[in-house]
Legacy VTK file of the C-alpha trace (Angstrom):
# vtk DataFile Version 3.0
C-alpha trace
ASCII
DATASET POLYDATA
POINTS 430 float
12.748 -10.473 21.025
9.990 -12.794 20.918
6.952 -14.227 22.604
6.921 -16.847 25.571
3.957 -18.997 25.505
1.158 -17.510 28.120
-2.280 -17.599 29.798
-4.075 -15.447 27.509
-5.451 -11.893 28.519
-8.337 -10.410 27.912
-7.965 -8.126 25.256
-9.674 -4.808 25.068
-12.752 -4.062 23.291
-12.208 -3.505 19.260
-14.463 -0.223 18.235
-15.603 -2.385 15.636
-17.477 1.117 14.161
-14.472 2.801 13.785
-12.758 -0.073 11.971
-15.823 -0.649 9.478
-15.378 3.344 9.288
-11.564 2.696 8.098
-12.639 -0.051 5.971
-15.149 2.505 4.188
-12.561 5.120 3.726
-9.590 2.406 2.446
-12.732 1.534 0.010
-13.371 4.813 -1.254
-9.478 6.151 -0.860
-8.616 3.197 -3.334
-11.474 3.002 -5.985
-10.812 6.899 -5.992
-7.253 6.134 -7.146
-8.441 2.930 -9.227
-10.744 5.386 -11.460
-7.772 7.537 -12.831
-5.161 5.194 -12.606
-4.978 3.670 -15.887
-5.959 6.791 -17.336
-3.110 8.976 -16.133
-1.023 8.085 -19.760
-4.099 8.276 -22.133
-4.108 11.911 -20.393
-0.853 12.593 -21.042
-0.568 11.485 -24.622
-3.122 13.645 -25.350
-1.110 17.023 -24.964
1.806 14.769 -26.813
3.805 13.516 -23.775
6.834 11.533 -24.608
7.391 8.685 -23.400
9.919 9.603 -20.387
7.371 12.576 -19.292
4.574 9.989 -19.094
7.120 7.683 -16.904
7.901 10.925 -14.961
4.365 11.723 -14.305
3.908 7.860 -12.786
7.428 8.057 -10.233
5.989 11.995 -9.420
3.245 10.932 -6.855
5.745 8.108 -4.991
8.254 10.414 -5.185
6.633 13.205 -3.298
4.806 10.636 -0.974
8.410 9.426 -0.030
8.958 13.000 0.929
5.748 13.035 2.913
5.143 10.069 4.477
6.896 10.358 7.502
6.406 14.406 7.766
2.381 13.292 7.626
2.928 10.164 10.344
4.913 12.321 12.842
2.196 15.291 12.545
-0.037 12.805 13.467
2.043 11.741 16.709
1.861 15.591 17.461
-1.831 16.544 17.171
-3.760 13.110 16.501
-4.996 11.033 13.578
-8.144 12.036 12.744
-6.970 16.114 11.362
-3.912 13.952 9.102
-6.357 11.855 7.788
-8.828 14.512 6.808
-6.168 16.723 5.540
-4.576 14.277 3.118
-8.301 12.960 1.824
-8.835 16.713 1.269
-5.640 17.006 0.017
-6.535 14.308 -2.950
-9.805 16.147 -3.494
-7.211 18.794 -4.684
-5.230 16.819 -6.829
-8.586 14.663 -8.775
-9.869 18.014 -9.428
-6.903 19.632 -11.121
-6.608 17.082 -12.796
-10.107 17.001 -14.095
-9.132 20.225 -15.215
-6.406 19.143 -17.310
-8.671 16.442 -19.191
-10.700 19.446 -20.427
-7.954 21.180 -21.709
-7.263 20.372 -25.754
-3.884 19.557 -27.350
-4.147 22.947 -27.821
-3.251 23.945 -24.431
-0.298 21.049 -24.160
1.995 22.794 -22.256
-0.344 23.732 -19.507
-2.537 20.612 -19.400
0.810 18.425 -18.909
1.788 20.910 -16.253
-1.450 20.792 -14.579
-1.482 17.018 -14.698
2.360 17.218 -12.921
0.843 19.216 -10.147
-2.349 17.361 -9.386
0.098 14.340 -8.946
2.339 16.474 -6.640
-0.518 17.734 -4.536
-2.010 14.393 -4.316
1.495 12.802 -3.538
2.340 15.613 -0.709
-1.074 14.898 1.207
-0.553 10.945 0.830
-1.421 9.892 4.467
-3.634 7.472 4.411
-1.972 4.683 4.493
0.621 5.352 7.410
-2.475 6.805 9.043
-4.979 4.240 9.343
-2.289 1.943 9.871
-1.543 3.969 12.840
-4.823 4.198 13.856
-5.163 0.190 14.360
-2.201 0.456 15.680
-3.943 2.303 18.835
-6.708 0.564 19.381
-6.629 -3.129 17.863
-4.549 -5.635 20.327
-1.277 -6.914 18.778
-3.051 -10.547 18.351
-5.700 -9.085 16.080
-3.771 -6.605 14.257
-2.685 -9.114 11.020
-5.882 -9.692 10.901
-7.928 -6.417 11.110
-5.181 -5.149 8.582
-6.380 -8.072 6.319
-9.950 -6.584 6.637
-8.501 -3.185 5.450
-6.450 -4.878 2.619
-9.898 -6.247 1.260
-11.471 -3.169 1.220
-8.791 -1.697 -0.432
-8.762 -4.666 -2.985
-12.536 -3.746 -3.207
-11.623 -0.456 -4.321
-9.118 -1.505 -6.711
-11.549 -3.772 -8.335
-14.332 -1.501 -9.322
-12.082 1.641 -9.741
-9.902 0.899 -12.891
-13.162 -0.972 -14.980
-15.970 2.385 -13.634
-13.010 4.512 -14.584
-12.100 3.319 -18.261
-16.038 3.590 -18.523
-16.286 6.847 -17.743
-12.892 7.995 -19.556
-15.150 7.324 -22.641
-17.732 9.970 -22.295
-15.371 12.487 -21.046
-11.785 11.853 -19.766
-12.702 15.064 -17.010
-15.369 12.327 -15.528
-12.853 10.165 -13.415
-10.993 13.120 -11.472
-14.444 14.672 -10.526
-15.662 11.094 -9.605
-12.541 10.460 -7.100
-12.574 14.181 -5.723
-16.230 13.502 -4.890
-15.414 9.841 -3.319
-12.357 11.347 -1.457
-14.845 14.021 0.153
-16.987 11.663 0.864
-14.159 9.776 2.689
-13.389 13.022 4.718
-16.840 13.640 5.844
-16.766 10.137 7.110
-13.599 10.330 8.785
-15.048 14.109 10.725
-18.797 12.078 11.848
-17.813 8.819 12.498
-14.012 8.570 13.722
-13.102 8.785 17.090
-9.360 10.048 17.707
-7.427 7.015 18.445
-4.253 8.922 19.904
-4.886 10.525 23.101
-1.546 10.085 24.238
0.069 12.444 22.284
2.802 15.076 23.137
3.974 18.237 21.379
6.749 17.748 19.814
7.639 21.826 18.581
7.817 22.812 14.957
10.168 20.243 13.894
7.047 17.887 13.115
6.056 19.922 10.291
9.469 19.732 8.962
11.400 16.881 6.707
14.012 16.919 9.650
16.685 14.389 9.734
16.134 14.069 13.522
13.049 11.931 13.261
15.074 9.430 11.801
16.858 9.412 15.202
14.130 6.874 16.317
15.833 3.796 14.544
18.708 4.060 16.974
16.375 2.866 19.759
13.936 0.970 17.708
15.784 -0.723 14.965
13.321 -3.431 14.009
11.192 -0.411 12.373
14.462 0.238 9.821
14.836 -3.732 9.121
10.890 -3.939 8.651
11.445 -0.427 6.324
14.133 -2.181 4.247
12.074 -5.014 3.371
8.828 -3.244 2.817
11.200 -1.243 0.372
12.400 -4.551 -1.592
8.680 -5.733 -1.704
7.319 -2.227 -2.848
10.782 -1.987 -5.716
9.763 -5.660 -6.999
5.729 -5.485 -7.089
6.007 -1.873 -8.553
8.131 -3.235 -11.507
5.539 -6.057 -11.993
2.228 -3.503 -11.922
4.266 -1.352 -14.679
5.657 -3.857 -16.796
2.632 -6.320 -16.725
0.196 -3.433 -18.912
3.029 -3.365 -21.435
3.161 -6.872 -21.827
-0.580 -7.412 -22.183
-0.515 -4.287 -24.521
2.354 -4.601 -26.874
3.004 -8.640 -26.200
-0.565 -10.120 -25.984
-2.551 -6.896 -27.916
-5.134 -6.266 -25.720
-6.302 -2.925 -24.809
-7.013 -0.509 -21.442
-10.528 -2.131 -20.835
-8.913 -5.898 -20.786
-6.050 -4.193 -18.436
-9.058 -3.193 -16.145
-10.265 -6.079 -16.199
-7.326 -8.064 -15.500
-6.684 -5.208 -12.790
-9.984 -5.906 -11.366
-9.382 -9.900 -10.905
-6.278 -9.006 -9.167
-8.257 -6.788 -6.998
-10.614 -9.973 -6.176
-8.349 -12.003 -5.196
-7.021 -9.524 -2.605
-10.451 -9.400 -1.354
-10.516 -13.103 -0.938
-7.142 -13.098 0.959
-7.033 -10.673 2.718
-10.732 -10.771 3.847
-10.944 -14.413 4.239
-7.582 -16.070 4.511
-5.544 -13.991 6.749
-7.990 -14.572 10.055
-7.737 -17.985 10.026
-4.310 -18.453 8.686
-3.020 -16.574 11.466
-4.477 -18.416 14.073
-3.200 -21.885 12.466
0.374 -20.449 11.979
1.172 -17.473 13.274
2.303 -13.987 11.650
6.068 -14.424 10.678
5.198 -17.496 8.802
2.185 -16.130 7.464
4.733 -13.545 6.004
7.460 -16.052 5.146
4.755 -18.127 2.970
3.740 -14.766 1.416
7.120 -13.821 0.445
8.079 -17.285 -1.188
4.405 -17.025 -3.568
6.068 -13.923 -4.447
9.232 -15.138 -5.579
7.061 -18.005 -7.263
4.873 -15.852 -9.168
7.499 -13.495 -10.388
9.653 -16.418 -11.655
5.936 -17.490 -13.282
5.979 -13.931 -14.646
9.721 -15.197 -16.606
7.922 -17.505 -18.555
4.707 -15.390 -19.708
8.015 -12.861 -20.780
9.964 -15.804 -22.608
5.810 -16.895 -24.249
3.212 -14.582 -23.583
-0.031 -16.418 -22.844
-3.044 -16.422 -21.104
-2.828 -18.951 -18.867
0.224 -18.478 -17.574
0.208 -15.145 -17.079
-3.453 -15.927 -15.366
-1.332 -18.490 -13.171
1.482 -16.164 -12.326
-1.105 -13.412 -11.595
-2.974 -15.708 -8.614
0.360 -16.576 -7.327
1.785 -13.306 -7.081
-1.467 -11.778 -5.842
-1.720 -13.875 -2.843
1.657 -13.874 -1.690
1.597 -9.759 -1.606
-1.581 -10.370 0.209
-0.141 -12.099 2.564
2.799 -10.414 3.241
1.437 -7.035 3.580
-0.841 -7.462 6.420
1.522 -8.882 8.557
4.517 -6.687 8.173
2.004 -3.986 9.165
0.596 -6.232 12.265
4.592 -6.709 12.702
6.033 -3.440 12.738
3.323 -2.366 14.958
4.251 -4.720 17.904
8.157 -3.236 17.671
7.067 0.294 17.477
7.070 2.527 20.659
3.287 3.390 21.057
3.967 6.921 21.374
5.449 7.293 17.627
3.408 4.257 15.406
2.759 7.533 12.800
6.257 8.513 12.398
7.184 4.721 12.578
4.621 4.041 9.853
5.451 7.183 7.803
9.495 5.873 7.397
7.578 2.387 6.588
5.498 3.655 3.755
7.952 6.264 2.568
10.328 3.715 1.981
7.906 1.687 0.208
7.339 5.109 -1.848
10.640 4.628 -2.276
10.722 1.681 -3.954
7.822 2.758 -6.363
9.236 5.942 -7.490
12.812 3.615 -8.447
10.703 0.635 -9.629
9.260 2.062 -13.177
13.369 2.451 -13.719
13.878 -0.868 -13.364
10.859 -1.422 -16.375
12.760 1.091 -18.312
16.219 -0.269 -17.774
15.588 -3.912 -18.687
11.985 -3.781 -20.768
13.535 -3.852 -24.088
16.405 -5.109 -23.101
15.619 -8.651 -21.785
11.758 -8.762 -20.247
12.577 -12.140 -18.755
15.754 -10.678 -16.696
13.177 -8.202 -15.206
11.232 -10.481 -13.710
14.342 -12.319 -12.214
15.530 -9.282 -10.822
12.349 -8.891 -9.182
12.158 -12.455 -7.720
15.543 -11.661 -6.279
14.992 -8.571 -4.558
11.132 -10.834 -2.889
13.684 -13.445 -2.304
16.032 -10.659 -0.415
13.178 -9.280 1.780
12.682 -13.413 3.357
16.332 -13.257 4.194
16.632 -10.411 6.194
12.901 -11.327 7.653
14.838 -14.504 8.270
17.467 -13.019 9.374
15.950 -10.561 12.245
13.695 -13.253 13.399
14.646 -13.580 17.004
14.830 -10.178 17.613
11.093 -9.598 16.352
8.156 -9.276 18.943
5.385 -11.187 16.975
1.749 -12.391 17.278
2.323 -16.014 17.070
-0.317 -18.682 16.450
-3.362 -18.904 19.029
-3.561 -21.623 21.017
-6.586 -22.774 22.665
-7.286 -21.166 26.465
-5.869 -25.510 28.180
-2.634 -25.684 25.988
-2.137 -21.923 26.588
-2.613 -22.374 30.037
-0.136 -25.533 30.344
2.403 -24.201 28.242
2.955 -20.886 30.279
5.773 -21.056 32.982
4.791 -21.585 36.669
4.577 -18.179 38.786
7.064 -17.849 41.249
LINES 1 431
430 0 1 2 3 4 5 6 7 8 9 10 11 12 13 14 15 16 17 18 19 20 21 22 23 24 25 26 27 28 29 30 31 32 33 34 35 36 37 38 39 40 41 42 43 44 45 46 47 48 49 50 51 52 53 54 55 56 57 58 59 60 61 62 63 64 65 66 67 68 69 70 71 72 73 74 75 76 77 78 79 80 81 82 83 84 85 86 87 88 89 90 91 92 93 94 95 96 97 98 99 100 101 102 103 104 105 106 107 108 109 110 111 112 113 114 115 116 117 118 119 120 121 122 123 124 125 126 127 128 129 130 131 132 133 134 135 136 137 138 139 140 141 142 143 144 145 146 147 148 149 150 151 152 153 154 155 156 157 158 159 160 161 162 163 164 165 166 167 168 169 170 171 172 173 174 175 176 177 178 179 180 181 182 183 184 185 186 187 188 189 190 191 192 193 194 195 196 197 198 199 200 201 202 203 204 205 206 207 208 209 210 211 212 213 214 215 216 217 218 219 220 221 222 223 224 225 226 227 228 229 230 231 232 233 234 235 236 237 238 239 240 241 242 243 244 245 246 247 248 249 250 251 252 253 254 255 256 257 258 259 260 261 262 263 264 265 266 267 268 269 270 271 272 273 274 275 276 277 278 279 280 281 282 283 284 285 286 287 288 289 290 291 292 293 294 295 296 297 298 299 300 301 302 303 304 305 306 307 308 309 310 311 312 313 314 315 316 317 318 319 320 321 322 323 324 325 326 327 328 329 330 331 332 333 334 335 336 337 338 339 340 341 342 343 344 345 346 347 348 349 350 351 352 353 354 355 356 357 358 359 360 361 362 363 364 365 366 367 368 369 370 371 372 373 374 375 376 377 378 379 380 381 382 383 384 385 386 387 388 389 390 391 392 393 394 395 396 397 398 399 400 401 402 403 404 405 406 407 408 409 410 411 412 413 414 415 416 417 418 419 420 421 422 423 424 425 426 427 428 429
């Protein structure tokens, strides 16, 4: 369904402290994950991993978040969002700490630092809620109209995070490789602290729902019978997540074994990504959004995406530079795009009562499509690098036809008009 034109409403007021307060924690959450990211191999080579236990240690954390994702959103439908959030920030305390453990381990202990750095993954991966939370959480108390673009505000703070993490982290893998995993557990305390003094519960609305919200049961799934715009928004969150996952895992190889340059240039290059998801989401979105409206906004994101990754082809075929700088910028803003709005999206064709377990299919399918991506790398790496990339540009391409395709049954936020044209376009009352 979609929008008629309208006199516009007043719109409740944002808690603008409790959004900064998200902002904060998507900061934190993200340069937490930034400083052990491109470390999590160097860790694993160490006790001798192979090269399938290394790609097994990278699909781990996906795969369990898959698993968890909508257990995590429906819990917090049942008993509110503030406890889900601080349990999974506790819950990556957890995992950054064992894993510091396991960087202090020698190669003499290779069989239990591997399995310690397994399990840190796992723990982290079953407790990955924040996401599907705070996405929930604007959900409750942002209006639909400023949803794309509040989620933009989170997406820069999580770009923030992203740019800082992987450089402070490869600089403090070099003193000890046990620094990075304290660093995050500390940040992702710090996160929880700030979620317990300064978060208000969002969900007051909430009903039990019996044991069966602590359990992966099939039954929650039910909701897509009555709400199927959340399983076509699912699907192509799932494409997005199976194409950009292949591009953040094949992109290191290619700078490392195609262009020769080394984890502190990846940072780097990591970190540039990460500012200009800061730029787009923080600056871009707003304005965008009034001019055009969401589902182009996510139309135009998808189609940079498709653009870049056809880019990426080239830098496969030739590796250089510039190229690979242009392909970078091009992919980068379309996923910046994009994800904001499918959020702001699948929020407005959610029932209220169940945005976390709506959210939690939406990000476990995206899980999804990161545990499967790396497979794709492996597949087609060595086979034909180019090919990879095309594959990839297909399945972006995919995710604008179905968008395309469920367009006029999708309740959007469409372009703002001022309060005259508003006013003249709305039908007379009867």
């Amino acid at each position: 369904m979609s929008e008629t034109a309208s006199a516009p409403e007043k719109s409740p007021a944002i808690d603008r402290k409790a959004i900064y307060t998200l902002m904060m924690i998507n900061f934190v959450d993200l340069m937490g994950f930034g400083l052990v990211l491109l470390l999590l191999p160097f860790y694993a080579m160490q006790f001798g991993a192979s090269t399938w236990q290394v790609s097994a240690m990278n699909a781990v954390f996906p795969f369990c978040a898959f698993l968890s994702s909508p257990v995590l959103g429906a819990w917090s439908d049942r008993v509110g969002r503030r406890p889900v959030l601080m349990f999974s920030q506790w819950g990556s305390v957890a995992g950054y700490l064992i894993l510091a453990g396991a960087a202090m381990l020698d190669a003499s202990h290779a069989t239990l630092g591997l399995a310690l750095l397994f399990v840190s993954r796992i723990v982290d991966g079953l407790s990955a809620g924040n996401v599907t939370i705070t996405n929930a959480y604007v959900a409750d108390v942002v209006p639909a109209k400023d949803r794309a673009a509040t989620n933009g505000m989170l997406g820069a703070a999580f770009g923030l995070g992203f740019t800082f993490g992987p450089p402070i982290g490869g600089l403090l893998g070099h003193f000890h490789m046990s620094l990075p995993g304290i660093l995050a557990a500390i940040l992702s305390a710090t996160a929880s602290i700030m979620v317990w003094k300064f978060l208000p519960e969002s969900h007051t609305d909430r009903k039990p729902t019996g044991a069966g919200a602590f359990v992966l049961a099939p039954r929650r799934l039910a909701l897509l019978k009555t709400q199927p715009m959340v399983g076509w928004l699912a699907l192509i969150w799932f494409l997005a997540m199976l194409a950009y996952t292949t591009l953040e895992t094949a992109v290191p190889l290619i700078l490392k074994n195609r262009m020769g340059y080394g984890m502190r240039d990846a940072g780097l290059f990591m970190g540039a990504i990460g500012l200009i998801i800061v730029f787009v989401q923080g600056g871009v979105v707003r304005p965008l959004k009034k001019a055009i409206g969401e589902w182009p906004m996510a139309m135009i994101g998808a189609m940079l995406g498709v653009v870049g990754m056809l880019i990426y082809m080239r830098v496969a075929f030739a590796p250089t530079l510039t190229i690979l700088g242009i392909a970078a910028v091009a992919n980068a803003c379309g996923r910046s795009l994009k994800t904001p709005t499918l959020s702001s999206i699948l929020s407005q064709n959610a029932d209220p009562k169940t945005q976390g377990t709506s959210y939690g299919i939406f990000q476990g399918m995206g899980s999804l499509g990161r545990v499967l991506g790396p497979g794709i790398v492996a597949l087609l790496y060595d086979l034909h690098a180019p090919t990879m990339f095309g594959v990839a540009a297909v399945l972006i391409g995919c995710s604008a036809l179905i968008l395309l395709m469920i367009r006029p049954r999708l309740t959007t936020s469409k372009r703002e008009l001022p309060a005259e044209s508003a006013m003249t376009t709305a039908p007379a009352a009867k």
